[in-house]
Phi, psi and omega in degrees: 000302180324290191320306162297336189262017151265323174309235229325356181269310150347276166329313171260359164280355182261332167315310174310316165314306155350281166308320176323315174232022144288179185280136203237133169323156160259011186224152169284008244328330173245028170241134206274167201304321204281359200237127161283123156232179198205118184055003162320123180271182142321112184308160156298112173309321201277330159324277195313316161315300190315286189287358192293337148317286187274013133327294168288024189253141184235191188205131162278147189241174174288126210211328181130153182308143148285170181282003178244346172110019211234079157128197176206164169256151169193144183267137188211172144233129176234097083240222195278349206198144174298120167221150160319137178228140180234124159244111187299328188212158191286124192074022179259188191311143156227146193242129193270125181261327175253140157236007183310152172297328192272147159287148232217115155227163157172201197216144150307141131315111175290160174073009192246137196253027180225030109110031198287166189229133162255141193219130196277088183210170203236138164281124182022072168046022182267015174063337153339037208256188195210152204242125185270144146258131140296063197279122193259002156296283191292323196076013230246130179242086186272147172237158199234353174239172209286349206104279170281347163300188247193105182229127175227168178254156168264187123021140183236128170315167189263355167279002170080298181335353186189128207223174177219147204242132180267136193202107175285018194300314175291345184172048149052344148293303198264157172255099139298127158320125199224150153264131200235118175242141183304330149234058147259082172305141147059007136277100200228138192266077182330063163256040171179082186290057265233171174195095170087005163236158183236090153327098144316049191312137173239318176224184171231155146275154202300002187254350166073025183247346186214155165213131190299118193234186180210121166272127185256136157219036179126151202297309170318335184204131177208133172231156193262149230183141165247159190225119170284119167267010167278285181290329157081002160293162176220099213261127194288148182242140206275145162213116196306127190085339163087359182208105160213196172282042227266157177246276202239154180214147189210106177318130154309183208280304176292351166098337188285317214235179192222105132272137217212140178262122117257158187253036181290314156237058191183157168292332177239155157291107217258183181259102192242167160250157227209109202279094157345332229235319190252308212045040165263131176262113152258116197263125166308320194220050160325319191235046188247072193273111186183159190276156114349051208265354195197143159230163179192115173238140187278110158227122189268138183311338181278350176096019151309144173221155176227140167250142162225170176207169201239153158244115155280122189242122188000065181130291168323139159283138145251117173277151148251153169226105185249125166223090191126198176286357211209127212268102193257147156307088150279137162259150182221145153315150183303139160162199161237154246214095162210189189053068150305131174193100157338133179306143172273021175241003162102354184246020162214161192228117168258186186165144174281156169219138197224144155235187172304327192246011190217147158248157224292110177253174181256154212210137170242156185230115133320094178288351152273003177256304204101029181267150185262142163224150176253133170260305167249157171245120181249145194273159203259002163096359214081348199249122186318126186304320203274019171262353202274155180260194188223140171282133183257152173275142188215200201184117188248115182304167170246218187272340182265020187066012167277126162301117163256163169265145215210138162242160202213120161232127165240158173308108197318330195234047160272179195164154176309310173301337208239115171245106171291133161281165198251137129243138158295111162228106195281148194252202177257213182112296345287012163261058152266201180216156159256124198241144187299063152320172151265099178248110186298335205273319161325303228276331170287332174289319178315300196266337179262341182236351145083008170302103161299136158255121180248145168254059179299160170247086181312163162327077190133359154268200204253177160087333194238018170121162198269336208259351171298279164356315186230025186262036177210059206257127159087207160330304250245344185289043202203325182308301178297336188283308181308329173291338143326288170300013184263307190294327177288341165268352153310308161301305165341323163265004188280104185271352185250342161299116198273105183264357179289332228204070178211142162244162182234134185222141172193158194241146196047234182306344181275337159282321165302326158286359157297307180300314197289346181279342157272000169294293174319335191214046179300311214286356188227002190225147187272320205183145172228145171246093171292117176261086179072355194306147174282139153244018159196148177265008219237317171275340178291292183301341185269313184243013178282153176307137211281331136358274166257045189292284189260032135317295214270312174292323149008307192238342164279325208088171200282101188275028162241036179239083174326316182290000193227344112017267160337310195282316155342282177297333171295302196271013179290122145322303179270003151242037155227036167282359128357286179282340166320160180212006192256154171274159182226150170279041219278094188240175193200135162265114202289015185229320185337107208272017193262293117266123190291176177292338174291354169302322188304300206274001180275340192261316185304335144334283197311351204249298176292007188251038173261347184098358162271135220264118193226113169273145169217150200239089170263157212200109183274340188239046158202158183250262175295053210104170200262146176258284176338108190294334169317290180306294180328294177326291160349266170327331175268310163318311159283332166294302213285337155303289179293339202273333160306336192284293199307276212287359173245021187261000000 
């Protein structure tokens, strides 16, 4: 099998070659109207043959139970954009329920007994986004927000009647907190007003009387607060040490206690329940050292209560099921694990599940068998399953001899004799993580370009600890860029590995670390592909929305602070755009409210005007990355050009 399916890889490059030195169209047929290029050739049919398999390959997420059981929602795609779907039974039919132009998230209402929905979405990626019902008596298609604000949604009472909407409607900034009823358009009720803070709604209690929030000020200090929705008081939840992390928070079954993930007395986040009454922490998972990544609690009318939670165990999910004190192991396949949510009567746990070698489908566990169900099967596009690679975990020194952690998928027939070129792909947040998804597109550089992928977690990610978490806060950013160069004297060492022949690809703040690694490591890099990327922190911050402006200094630092200023103008991509020496890759969605679009026209001018070969991808009707599969569809064929273009010189 392996053998034919290099002939055919064989077989279709050479066509391309083929294609390569015929006579070339001068218009594309195939970029679609809204996205603008710039020095872009005309894409390859035989590229688009080629990749259109793992193109097709889709994946379903888990969305939640109906309210009578009898089935689930997930969200998937078959036309241009992800819409909501109901599947009655594991492995039946999904019958698609949203229609939007737009990608689509929601939920059931609970307690609603014709299985009606609320559902979210933003117009050409402007985040703009706004909350709909669906009633599925009428089929009645509602929007329930102004339009224009900025709306997300919350927390759903458990009586279906009333939801809470985070919403910047008042002055295009602060997100306030609103009540909401599902068949009320436009009305929203103001409890919980905020200034110059950014509030989490997390639960309702069961009495539909109070509801548990998180004041966030950075993935490092957030504190959590209960809100009397009568009373519009707001009594603050004591937190040990006075500075920590809390993640997910959930009224007990009696309403008296909060579970809650914080890193208050640990490097990860544990499972403590938080007595309302004593503000005493019993901590639950003492001997899990992994962060806390998910939660879901079962509350039964009688106060039985059930818990389950997810651990990222490097990388990996572990579910628990805690009922009492001492926290049981589920087995499961290796993969990750997410949107727990229990059945409505309590004797199932659904959830997506994604592994290295599969894409993510919906899956329920019988907590009376221990039986795994699958509910849907998403298709692979054509593609032999048993050709995909698995990612390996590795783990590299840097300059201060700190292990950084690492996924490595390499190439079946790479060698010392045959040395595959690399690509990097750094991701965003910059405190997120990269964890061993299942990516078709990995799996097309792996088997068709013969491309190595390494996915590091540089400094300053999730996942390894608080104290990981932050070693690239501020003054300090530039330490994760020196973590690339660490990685390239990794390759280097490397005997199946080419150092001669690496690019670099990263999206938001991971654009921001292409450019910035090509200021730095030109003379060692082939090419870079910026995706949304930041190119100055000092403009980026001046123009990102104003909603998150001071989220994102939080975590850059305050560029109206001259020392940090300072720090800015040294390390800004774009007043070391000089020193590229590489060709780049720019793409940017022209509604983007994170970064904007002027990073895109500002660094790429700047990159050509070095003598360097710069493509660029603009997109009017999309923002922090392309949603549109037409567009996505794009993007990846030309990235897959250029980086054919780069890595074989």
């Amino acid at each position: 099998m392996l053998k034919r399916w290099m002939l055919l890889s064989l077989c279709c490059w050479s066509s391309i070659d083929a294609w390569a030195q015929a006579p070339k169209p001068t218009v594309d047929p195939k970029k679609p109207a809204a996205i603008s290029v710039e020095n872009v050739p005309v894409s390859s049919p035989e590229i688009w043959d080629r990749v259109r398999q793992y193109q097709s390959v889709r994946s379903a997420r888990f969305r939640g139970w109906a309210p009578d059981g009898s089935g689930i929602l997930i969200q998937t795609r078959f036309g241009n954009t992800a819409q909501l779907h109901r599947v009655y039974e594991p492995g039946g039919r999904r019958e698609q329920i949203s229609f939007f132009e737009e990608p689509t998230d929601g939920e059931f209402i609970p307690a609603d007994a014709h299985g009606s929905l609320l559902c979210t979405l933003s117009a050409g990626g402007s985040e703009i986004d706004q909350v709909w019902t669906l009633d599925r008596a009428t089929y009645a298609l509602t929007r329930l927000t102004d339009g224009k604000s900025r709306n997300l949604l919350g927390p759903v009472r458990d009586d279906g009647l009333f939801f809470i909407v985070s919403s910047n409607q008042r002055n295009s900034r602060d997100m306030d907190l609103y009540l909401a009823d599902p068949h009320e358009p436009g009305k929203l009720e103001l409890v919980h007003q905020v200034e110059n803070e950014f509030w989490i709604p997390k639960d309702w209690s069961p009495d539909g009387s109070k509801l548990v929030m998180n004041r966030y000020v950075s993935i490092n200090e957030t504190y959590p607060a209960i809100l009397d929705l009568e009373t519009r008081k707001v009594t603050p939840i004591k937190v040990p040490g006075g500075k920590a992390a809390f993640g997910e928070l959930h009224f007990s079954a009696d309403g008296k206690a909060v579970y809650a993930s914080c890193d208050a007395a640990s490097e990860f986040k544990q499972l403590a329940r938080i007595n309302l009454e004593t503000m005493d922490y019993s901590w639950l998972t003492k001997n899990i050292p992994w962060d806390i990544d998910e939660l879901t609690v079962e509350r039964s009318t009688d106060g039985h209560e059930l818990l389950a939670f997810s651990v990222n165990e490097n990388g990996a999910s572990r579910v628990y099921v805690l009922s009492g004190n001492e926290p049981l192991p589920i087995k499961l396949p290796l993969g990750i694990v997410s949107k727990l949510e229990f059945s409505p009567d309590g004797t199932r746990l659904g959830f997506t599940l994604s592994s290295p070698s599969a894409p993510a489908d919906a899956y329920s566990l019988d907590l009376r068998t221990s039986e795994l169900v699958r509910w849907t099967y998403s298709e692979l596009g054509g593609l032999p399953p048993d050709s995909f690679v698995t990612a390996q975990q590795i783990e590299f020194p840097s300059f201060d001899q700190r292990k950084v952690p690492a996924y490595y998928l390499k190439p079946t027939n790479a060698s010392r004799d045959k040395k595959a070129a690399v690509l990097i792909n750094i991701h965003g947040g910059p405190e997120a993580q990269y964890r061993p998804d299942f990516d078709p597109i990995d799996q097309f550089y792996l088997a068709e370009l013969g491309i190595a992928v390494i996915r590091p977690n540089v400094r300053g990610s999730d996942g390894y600890g608080k104290t990981y978490l932050q070693l690239d806060n501020a003054e300090k950013r530039e330490d994760s860029v020196k973590d690339i160069g660490a990685l390239l004297d990794w390759i280097a060492k490397q005997p199946e590995l080419d150092p001669s022949r690496v690019a670099v690809i990263g999206g938001s703040y991971g654009g921001y670390m292409v450019l910035a690694s090509l200021t730095h490591y030109s003379d060692r890099l082939k090419a870079g592909v910026d995706v949304v990327g930041i190119a100055d922190f000092v403009t980026f911050l001046n123009n990102t929305a104003a909603y998150r402006r001071d989220l994102r200094r939080a975590e850059y630092g305050d560029e109206r602070k001259p020392e940090m200023k300072a720090v800015f103008d040294q390390i800004s991509p774009l007043k070391n755009a000089h020193k590229i020496k590489t060709g780049l890759l720019v793409v940017h969605g022209k509604n983007d409210p994170r970064v904007p679009f002027s990073e895109a026209e500002q660094i790429a001018p700047k990159v050509r005007a070095n003598g360097q070969t710069v493509w660029t991808v603009y997109a009017d009707d999309e923002g922090h990355g392309f949603g549109k599969k037409a567009n996505r569809d794009y993007q990846t064929v030309v990235t897959i050009m250029f980086l054919r273009d780069r890595l074989s010189k």
